[in-house]
MDAnalysis code that builds the backbone (N, CA, C; Angstrom):
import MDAnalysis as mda
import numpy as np

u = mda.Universe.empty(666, n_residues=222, atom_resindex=np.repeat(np.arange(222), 3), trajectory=True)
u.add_TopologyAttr("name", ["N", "CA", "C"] * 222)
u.add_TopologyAttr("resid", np.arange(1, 223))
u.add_TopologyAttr("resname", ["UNK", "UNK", "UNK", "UNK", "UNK", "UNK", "UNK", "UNK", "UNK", "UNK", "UNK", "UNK", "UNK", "UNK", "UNK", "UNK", "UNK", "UNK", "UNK", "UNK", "UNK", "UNK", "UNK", "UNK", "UNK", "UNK", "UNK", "UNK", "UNK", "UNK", "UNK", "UNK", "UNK", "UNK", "UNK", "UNK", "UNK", "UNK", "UNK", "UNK", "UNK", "UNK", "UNK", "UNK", "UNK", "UNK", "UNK", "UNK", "UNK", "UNK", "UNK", "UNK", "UNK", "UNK", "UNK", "UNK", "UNK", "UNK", "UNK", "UNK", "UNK", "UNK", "UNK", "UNK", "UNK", "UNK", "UNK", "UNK", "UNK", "UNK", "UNK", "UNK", "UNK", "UNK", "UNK", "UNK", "UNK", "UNK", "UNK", "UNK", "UNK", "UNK", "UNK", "UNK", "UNK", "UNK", "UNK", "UNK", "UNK", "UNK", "UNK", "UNK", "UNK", "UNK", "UNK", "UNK", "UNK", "UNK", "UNK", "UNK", "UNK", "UNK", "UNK", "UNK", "UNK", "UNK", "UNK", "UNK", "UNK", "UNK", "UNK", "UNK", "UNK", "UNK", "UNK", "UNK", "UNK", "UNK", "UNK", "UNK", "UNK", "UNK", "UNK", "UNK", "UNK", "UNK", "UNK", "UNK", "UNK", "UNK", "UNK", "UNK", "UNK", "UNK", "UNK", "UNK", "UNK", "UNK", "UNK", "UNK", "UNK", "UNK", "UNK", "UNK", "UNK", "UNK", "UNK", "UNK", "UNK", "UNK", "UNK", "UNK", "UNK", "UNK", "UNK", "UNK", "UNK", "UNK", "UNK", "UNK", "UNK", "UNK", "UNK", "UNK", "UNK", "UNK", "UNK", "UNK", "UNK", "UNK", "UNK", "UNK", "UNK", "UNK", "UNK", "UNK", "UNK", "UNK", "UNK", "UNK", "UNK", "UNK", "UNK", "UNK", "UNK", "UNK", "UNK", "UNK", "UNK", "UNK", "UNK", "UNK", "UNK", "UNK", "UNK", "UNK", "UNK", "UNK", "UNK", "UNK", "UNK", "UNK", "UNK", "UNK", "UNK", "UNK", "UNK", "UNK", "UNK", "UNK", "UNK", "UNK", "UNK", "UNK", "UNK", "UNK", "UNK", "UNK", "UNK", "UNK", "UNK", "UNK"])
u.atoms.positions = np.array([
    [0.829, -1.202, 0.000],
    [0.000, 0.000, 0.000],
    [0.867, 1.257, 0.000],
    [2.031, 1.180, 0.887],
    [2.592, 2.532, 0.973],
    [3.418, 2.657, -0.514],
    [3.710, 1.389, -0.899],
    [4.629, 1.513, -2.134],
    [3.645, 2.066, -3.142],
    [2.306, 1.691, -3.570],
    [1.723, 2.159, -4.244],
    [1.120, 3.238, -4.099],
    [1.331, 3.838, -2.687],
    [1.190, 5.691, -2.187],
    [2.116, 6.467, -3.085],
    [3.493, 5.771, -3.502],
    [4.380, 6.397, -3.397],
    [4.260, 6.795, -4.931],
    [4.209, 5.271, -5.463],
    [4.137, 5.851, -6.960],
    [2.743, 7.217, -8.019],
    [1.689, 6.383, -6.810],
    [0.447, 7.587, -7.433],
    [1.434, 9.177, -6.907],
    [1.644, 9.231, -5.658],
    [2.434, 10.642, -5.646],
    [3.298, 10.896, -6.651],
    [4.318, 10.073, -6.989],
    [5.392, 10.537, -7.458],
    [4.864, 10.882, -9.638],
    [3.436, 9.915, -9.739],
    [3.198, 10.356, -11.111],
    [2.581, 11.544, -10.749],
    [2.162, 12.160, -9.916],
    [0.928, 13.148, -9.858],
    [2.142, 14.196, -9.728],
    [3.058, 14.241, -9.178],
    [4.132, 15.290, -9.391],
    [4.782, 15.234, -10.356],
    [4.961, 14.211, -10.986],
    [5.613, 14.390, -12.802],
    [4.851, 15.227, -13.390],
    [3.567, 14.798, -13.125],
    [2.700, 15.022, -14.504],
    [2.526, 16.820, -14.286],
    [2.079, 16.995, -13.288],
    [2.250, 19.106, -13.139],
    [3.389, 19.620, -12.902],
    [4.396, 19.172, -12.466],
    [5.870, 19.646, -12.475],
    [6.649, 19.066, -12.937],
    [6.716, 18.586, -13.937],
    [7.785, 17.445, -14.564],
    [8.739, 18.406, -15.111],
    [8.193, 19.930, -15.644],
    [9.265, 20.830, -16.532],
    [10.085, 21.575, -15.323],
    [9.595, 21.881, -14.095],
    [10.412, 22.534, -12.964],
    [11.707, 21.491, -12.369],
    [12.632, 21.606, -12.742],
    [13.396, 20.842, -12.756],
    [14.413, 21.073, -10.488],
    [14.176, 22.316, -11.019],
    [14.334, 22.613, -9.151],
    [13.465, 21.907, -8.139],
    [11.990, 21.987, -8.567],
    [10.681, 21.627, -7.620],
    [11.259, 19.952, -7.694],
    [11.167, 19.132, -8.831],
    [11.335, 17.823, -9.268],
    [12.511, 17.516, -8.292],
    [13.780, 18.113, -8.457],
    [14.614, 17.667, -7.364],
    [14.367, 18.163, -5.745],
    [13.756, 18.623, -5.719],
    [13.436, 19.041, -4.443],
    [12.535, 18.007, -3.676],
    [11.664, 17.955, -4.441],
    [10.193, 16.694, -4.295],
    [11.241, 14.989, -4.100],
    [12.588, 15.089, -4.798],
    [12.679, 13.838, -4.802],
    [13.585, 13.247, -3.471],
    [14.435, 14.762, -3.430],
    [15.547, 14.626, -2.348],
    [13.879, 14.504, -1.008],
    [13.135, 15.361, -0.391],
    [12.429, 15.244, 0.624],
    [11.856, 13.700, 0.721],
    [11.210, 13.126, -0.332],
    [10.589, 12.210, -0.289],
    [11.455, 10.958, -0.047],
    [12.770, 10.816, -0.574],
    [14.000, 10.038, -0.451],
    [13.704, 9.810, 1.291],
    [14.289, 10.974, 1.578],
    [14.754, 11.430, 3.184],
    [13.461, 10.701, 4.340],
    [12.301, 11.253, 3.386],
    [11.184, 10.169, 4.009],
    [10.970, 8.914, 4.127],
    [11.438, 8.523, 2.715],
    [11.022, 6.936, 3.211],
    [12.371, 6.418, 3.377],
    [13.414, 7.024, 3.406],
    [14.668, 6.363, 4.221],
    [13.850, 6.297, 5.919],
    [13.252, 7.519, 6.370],
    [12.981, 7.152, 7.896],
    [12.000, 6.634, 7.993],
    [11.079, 6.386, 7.394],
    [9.645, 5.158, 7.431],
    [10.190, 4.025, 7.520],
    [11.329, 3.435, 6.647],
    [12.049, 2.360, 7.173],
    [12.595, 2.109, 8.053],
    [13.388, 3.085, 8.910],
    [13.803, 3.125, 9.958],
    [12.802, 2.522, 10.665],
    [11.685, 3.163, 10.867],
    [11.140, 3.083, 12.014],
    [10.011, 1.890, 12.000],
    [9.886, 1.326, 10.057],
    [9.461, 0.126, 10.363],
    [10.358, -1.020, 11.011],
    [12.108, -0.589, 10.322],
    [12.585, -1.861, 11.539],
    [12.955, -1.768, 12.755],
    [12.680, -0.661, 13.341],
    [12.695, -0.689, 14.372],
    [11.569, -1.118, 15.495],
    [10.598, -1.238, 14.467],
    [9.309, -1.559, 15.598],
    [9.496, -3.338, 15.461],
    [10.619, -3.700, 14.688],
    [10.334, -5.135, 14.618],
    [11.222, -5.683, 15.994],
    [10.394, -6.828, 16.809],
    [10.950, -7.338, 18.092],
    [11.549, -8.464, 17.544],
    [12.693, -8.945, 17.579],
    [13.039, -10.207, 16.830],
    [13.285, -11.281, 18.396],
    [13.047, -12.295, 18.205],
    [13.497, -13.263, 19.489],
    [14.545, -14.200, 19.798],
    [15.579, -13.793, 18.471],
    [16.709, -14.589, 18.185],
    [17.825, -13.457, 18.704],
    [18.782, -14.241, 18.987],
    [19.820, -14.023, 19.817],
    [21.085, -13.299, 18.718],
    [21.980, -12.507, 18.890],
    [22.500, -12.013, 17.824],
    [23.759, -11.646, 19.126],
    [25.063, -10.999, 18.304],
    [26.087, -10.500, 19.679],
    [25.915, -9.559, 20.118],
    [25.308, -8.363, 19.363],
    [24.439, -7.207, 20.057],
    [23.556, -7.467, 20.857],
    [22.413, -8.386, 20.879],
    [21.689, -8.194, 21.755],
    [21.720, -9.506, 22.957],
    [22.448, -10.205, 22.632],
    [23.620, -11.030, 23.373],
    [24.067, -9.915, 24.862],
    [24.941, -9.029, 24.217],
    [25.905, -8.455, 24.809],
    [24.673, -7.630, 25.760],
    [24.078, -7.007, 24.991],
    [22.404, -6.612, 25.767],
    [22.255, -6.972, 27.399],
    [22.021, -8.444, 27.058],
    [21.440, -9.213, 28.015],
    [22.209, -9.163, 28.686],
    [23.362, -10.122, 28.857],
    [24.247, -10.142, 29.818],
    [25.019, -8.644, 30.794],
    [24.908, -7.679, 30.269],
    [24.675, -6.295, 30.789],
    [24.101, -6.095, 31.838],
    [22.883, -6.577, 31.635],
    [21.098, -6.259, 31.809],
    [21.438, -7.003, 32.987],
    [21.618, -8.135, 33.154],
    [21.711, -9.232, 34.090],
    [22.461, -10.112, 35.567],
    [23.728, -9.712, 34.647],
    [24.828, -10.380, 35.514],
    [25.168, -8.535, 36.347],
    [25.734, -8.975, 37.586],
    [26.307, -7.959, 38.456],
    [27.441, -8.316, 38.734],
    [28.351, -7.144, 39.159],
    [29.968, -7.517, 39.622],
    [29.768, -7.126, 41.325],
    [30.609, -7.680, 42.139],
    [30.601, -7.650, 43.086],
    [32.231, -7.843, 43.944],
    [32.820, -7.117, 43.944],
    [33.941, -7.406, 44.838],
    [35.065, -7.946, 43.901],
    [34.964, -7.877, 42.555],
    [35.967, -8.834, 41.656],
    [35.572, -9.797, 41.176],
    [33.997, -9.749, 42.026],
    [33.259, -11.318, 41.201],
    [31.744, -10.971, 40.380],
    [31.493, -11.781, 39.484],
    [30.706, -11.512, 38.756],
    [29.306, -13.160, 38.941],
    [27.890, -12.163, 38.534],
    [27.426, -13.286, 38.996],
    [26.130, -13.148, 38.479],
    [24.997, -14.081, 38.681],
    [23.955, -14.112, 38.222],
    [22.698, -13.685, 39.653],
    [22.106, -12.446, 39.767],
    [21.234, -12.612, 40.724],
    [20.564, -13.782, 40.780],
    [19.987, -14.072, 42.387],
    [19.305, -15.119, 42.592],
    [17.609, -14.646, 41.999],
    [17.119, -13.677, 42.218],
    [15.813, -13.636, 41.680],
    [16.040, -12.336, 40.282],
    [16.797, -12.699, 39.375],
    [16.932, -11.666, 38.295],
    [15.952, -12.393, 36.817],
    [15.800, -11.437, 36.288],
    [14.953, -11.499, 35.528],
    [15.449, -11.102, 33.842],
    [15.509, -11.730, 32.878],
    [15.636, -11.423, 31.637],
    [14.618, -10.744, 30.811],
    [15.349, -9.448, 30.186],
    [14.872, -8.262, 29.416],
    [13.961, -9.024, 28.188],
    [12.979, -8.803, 27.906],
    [11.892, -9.397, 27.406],
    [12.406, -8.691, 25.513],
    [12.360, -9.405, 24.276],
    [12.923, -9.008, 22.981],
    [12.563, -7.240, 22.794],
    [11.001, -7.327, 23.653],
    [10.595, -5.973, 23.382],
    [11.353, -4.746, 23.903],
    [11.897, -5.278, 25.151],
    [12.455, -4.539, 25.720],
    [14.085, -4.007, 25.353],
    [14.809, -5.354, 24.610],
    [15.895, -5.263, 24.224],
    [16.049, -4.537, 22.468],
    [14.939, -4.326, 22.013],
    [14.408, -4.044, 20.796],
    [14.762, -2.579, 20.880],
    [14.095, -2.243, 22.282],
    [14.017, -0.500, 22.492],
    [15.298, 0.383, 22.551],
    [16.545, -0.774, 23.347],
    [17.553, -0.311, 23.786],
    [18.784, -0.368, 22.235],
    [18.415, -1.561, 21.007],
    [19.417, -2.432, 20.323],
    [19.788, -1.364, 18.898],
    [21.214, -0.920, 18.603],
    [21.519, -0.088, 17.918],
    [21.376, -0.604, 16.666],
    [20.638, -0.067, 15.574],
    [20.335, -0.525, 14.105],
    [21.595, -0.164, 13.160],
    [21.718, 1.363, 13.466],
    [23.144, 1.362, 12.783],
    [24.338, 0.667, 12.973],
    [25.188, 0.483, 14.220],
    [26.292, -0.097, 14.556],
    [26.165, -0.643, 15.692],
    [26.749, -1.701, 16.116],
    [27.071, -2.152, 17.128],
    [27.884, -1.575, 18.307],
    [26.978, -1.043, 19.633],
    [27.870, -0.435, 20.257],
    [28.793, -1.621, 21.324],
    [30.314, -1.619, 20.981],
    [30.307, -2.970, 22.279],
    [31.363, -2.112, 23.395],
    [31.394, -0.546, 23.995],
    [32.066, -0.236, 24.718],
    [33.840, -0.399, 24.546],
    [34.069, -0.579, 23.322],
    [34.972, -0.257, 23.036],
    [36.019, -1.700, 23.055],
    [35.337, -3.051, 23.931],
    [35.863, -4.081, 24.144],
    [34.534, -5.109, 22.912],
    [35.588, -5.659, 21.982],
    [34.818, -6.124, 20.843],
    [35.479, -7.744, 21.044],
    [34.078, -8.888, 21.143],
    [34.623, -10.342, 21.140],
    [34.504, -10.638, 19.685],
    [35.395, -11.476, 19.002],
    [35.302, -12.161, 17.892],
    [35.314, -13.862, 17.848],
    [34.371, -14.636, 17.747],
    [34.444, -16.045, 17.921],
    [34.474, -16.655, 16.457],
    [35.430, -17.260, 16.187],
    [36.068, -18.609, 15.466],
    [36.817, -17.809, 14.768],
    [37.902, -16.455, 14.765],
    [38.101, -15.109, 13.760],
    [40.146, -15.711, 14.450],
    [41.064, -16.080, 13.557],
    [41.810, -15.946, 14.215],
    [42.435, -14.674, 13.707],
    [43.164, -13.766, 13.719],
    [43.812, -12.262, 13.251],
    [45.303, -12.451, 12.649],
    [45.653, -12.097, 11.539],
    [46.959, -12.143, 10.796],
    [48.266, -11.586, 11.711],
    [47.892, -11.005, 12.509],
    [48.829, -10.547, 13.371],
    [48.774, -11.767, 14.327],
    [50.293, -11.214, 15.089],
    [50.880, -12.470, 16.000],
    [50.956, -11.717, 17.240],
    [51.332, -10.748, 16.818],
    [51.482, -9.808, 18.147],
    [50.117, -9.740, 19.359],
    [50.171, -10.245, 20.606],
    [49.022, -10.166, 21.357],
    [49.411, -9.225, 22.822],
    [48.666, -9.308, 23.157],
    [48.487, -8.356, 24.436],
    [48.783, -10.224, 25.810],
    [47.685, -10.992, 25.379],
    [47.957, -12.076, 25.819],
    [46.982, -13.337, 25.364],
    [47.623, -14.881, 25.164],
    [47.274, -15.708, 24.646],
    [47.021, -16.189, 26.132],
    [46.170, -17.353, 26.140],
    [45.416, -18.157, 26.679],
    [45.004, -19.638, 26.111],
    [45.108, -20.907, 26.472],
    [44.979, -21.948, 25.680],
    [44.632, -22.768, 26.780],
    [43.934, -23.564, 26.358],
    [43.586, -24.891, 27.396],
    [42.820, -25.786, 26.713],
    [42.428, -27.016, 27.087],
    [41.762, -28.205, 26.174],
    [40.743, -27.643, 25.086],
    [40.025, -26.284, 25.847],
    [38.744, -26.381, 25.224],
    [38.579, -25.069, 24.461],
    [39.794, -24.503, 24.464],
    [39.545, -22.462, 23.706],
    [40.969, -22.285, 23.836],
    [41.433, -21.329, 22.563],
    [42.057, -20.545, 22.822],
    [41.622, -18.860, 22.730],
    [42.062, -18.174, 23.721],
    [41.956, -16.473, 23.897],
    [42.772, -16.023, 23.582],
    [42.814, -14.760, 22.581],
    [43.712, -13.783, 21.640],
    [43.069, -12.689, 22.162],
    [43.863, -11.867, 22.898],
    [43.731, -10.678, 23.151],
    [44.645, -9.745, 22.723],
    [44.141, -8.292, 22.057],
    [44.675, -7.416, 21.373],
    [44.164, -6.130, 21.455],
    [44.961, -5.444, 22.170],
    [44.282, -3.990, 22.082],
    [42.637, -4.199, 22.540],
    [41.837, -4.119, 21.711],
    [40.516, -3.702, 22.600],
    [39.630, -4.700, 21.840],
    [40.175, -6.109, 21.488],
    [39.676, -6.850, 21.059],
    [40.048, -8.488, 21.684],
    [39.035, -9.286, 21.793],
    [39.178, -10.570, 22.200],
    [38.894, -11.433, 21.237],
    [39.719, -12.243, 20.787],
    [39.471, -13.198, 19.474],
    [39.625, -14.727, 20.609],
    [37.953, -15.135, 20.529],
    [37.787, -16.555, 21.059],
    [38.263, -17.681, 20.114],
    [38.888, -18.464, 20.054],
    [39.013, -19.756, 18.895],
    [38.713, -21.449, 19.418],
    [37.731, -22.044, 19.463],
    [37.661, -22.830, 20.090],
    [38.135, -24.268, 19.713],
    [38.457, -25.565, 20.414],
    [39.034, -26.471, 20.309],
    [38.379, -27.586, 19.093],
    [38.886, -27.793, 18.618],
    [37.677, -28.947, 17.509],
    [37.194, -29.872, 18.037],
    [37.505, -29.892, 19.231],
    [36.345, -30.933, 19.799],
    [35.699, -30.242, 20.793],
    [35.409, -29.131, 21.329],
    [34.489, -28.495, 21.934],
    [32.999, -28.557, 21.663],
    [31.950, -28.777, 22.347],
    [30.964, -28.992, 21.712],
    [30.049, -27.763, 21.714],
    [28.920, -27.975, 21.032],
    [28.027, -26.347, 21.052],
    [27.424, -26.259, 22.044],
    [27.357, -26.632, 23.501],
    [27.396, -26.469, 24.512],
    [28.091, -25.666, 25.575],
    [29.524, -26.216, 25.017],
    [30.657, -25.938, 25.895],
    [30.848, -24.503, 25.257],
    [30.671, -24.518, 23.783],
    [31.187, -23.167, 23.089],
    [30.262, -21.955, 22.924],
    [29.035, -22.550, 23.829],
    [28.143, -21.019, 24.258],
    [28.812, -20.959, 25.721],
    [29.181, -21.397, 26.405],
    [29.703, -21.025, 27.620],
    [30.919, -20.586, 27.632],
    [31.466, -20.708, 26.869],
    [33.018, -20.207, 26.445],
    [32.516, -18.680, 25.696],
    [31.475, -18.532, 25.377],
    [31.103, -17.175, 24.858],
    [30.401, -15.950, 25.468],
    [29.984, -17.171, 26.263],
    [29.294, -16.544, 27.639],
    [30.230, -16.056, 28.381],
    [31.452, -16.824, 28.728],
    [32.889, -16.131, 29.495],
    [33.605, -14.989, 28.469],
    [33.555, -14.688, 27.737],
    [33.824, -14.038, 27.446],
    [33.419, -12.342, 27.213],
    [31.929, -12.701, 27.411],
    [31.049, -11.272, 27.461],
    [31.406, -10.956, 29.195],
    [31.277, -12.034, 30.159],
    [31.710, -11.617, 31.284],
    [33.136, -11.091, 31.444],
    [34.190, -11.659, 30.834],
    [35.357, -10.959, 31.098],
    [35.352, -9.807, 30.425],
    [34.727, -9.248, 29.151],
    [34.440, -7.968, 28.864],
    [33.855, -6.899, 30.352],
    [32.460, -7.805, 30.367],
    [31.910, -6.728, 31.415],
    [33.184, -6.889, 33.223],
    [34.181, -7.437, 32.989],
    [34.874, -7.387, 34.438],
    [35.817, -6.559, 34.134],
    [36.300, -6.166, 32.974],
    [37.290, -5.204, 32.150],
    [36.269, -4.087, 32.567],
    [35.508, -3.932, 31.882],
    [34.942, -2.239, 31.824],
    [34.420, -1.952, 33.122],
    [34.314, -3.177, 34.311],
    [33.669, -2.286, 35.111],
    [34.775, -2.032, 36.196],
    [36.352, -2.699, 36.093],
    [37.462, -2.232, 36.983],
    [38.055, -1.572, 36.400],
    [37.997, -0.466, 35.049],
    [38.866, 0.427, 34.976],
    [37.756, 1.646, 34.281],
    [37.771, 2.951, 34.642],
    [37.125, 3.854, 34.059],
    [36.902, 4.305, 33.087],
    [38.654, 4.562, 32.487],
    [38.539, 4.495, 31.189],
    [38.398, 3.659, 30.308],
    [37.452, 3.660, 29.366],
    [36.828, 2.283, 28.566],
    [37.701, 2.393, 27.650],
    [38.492, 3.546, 26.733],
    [39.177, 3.269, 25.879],
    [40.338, 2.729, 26.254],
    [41.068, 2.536, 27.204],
    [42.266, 1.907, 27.369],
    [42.048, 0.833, 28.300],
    [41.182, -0.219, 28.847],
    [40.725, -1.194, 29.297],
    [41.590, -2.018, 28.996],
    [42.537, -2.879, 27.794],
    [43.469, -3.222, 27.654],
    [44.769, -3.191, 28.316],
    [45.042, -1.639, 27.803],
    [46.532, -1.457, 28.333],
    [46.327, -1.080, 29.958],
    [45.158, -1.190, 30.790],
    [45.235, -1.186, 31.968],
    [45.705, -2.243, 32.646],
    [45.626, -3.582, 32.334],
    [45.205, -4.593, 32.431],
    [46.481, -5.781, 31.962],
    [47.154, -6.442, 33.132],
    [48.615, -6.944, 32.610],
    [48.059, -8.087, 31.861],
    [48.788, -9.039, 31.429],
    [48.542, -10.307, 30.619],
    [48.179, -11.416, 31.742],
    [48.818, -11.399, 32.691],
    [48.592, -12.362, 34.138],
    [47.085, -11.733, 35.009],
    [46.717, -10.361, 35.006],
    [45.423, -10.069, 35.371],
    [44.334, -10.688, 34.249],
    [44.494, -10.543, 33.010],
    [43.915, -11.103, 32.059],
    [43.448, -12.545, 32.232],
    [44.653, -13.526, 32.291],
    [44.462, -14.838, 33.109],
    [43.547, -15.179, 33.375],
    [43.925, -14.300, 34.923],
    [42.924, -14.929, 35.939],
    [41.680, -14.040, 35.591],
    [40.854, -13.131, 35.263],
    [39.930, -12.946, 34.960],
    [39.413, -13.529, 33.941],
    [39.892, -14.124, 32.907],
    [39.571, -15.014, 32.036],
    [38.877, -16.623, 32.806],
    [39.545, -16.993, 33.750],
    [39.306, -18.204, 34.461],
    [38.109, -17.866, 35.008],
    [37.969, -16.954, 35.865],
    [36.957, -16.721, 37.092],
    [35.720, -16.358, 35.757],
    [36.002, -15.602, 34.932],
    [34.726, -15.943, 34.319],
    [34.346, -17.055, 33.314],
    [35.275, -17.827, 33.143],
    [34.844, -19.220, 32.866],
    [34.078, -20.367, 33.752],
    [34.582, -19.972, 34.976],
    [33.842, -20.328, 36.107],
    [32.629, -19.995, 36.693],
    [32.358, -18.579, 36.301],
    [31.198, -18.057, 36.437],
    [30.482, -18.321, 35.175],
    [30.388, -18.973, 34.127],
    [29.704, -18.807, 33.051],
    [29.407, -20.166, 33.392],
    [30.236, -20.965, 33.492],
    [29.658, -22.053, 33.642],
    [28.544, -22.926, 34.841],
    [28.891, -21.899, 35.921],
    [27.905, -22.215, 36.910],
    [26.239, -21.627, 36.982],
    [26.554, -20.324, 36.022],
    [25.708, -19.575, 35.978],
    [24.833, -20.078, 34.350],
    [25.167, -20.651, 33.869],
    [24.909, -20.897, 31.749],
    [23.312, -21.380, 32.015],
    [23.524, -22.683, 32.935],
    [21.805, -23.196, 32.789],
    [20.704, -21.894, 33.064],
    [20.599, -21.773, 34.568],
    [19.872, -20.586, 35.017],
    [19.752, -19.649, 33.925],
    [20.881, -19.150, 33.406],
    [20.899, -18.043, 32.081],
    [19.940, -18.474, 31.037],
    [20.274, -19.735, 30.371],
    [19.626, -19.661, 29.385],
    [18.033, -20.009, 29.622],
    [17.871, -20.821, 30.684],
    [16.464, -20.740, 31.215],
    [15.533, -19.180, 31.401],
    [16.474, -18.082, 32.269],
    [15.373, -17.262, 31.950],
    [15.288, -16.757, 30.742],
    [16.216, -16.512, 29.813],
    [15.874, -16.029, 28.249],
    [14.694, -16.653, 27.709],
    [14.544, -18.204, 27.558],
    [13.800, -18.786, 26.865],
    [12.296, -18.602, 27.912],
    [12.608, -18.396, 29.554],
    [11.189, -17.922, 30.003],
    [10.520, -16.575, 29.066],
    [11.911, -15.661, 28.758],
    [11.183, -14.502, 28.917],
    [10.778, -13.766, 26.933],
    [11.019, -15.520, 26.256],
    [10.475, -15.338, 24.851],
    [11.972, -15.391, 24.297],
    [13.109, -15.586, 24.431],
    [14.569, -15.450, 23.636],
    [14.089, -17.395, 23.206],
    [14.769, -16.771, 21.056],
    [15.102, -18.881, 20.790],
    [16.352, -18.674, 21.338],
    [16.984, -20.227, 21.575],
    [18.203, -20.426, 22.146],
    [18.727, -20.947, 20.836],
    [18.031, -21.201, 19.528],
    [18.949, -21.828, 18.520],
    [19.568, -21.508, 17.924],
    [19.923, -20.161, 18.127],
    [20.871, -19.179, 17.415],
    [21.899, -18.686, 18.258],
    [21.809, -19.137, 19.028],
    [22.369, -18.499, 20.330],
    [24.496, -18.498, 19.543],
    [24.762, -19.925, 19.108],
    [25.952, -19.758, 18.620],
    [25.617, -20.274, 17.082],
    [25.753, -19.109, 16.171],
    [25.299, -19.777, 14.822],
    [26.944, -19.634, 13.924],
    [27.509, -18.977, 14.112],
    [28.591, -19.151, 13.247],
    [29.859, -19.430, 14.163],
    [30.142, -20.542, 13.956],
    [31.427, -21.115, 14.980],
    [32.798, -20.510, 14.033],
    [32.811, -20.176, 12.987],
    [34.082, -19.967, 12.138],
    [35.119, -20.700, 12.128],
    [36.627, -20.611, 12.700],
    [37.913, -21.257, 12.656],
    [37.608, -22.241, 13.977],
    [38.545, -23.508, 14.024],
    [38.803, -23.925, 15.315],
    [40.273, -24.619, 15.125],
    [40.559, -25.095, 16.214],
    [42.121, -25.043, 16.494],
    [42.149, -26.969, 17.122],
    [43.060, -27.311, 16.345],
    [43.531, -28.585, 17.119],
    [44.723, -28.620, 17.950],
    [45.221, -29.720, 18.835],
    [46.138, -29.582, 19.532],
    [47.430, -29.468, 18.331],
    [47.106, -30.305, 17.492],
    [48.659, -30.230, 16.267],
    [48.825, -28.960, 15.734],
    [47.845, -28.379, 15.191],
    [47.617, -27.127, 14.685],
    [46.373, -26.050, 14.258],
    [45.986, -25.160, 14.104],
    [44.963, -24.305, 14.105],
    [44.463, -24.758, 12.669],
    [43.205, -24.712, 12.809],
    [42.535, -24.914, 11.188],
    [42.408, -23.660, 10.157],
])
């Protein structure tokens, strides 16, 4: 309907101003500008219930609290309903505070801030980026909880140093570590409860990890 609004307008302005060549561009640039923001704001009214790293990162925000160096899941907390995460979720860009996770992405550079490896992930940290790579035998279980630790060690970065742009270089390779661990530990104690209230509160969980990308064997990285 609106498409066919558009065209009866746009002949009904040919046809009496088609020779004003000023009015014609004028009529076309406004009307452009319009239905660039009618779209906007049709996708923005759309609530989607699938899980994405934006609105991923959303949730776990929304949810988990830090406490003393530790991070955790309230006992009676409640997950932000799609509608609600809809209201808050950036259409243009992804805002991730300046600390950006990348899962299955390994980076051409060698140079790290600090590596991390164990049976089931390796962690590439760089400047203001975390590149997760997980083990080829990790399962899609283990490797939402390994993703899940990783939005927590984001949120344990930004909430012990002020400045968000240098969160990195605050932060030695051995503090890295062990905050890497403790929120592996916390993701994993906390993962069931988590994904239970999402799916109470209308989130699918089947998207939850949809693109695994690279993974790494003990002989060598794939």
């Amino acid at each position: 309907v609106v498409s066919l609004l558009g065209l009866v307008l746009g002949s009904v302005i040919a046809s009496y101003f088609g020779e004003d060549e000023v009015f014609v561009w004028t009529s076309f640039i406004v009307l452009t500008i319009v239905h660039v923001f009618a779209n906007y704001i049709g996708i923005r009214a759309l609530q989607l219930n699938t899980l994405n790293p934006q609105r991923l990162t959303i949730l776990v925000d929304d949810m988990f609290q830090t406490d003393g160096g530790n991070i955790s899941l309230p006992q009676h907390c409640t997950a932000p309903t799609p509608t609600m995460v809809a209201d808050v979720e950036s259409l243009l860009w992804f805002r991730h505070d300046h600390v950006s996770i990348r899962l299955g992405f390994v980076p051409p550079t060698r140079q790290f801030d600090a590596v991390i490896a164990d049976e089931q992930s390796m962690l590439m940290i760089r400047e203001s980026s975390v590149f997760l790579v997980p083990h080829t035998s990790t399962s899609e279980s283990e490797l939402a909880s390994l993703y899940l630790a990783a939005l927590l060690l984001r949120r344990h970065l930004l909430d012990r140093h002020a400045d968000r742009r240098a969160v990195m270089a605050c932060a030695s390779a051995e503090e890295l570590r062990s905050l890497w661990f403790k929120s592996v530990d916390a993701a994993r104690a906390s993962q069931t409860d988590f994904e239970s209230l999402l799916e109470h509160s209308g989130w699918e969980l089947r998207y939850l990890i949809r693109d695994q990308g690279q993974r790494f064997s003990s002989e060598k990285r794939e």
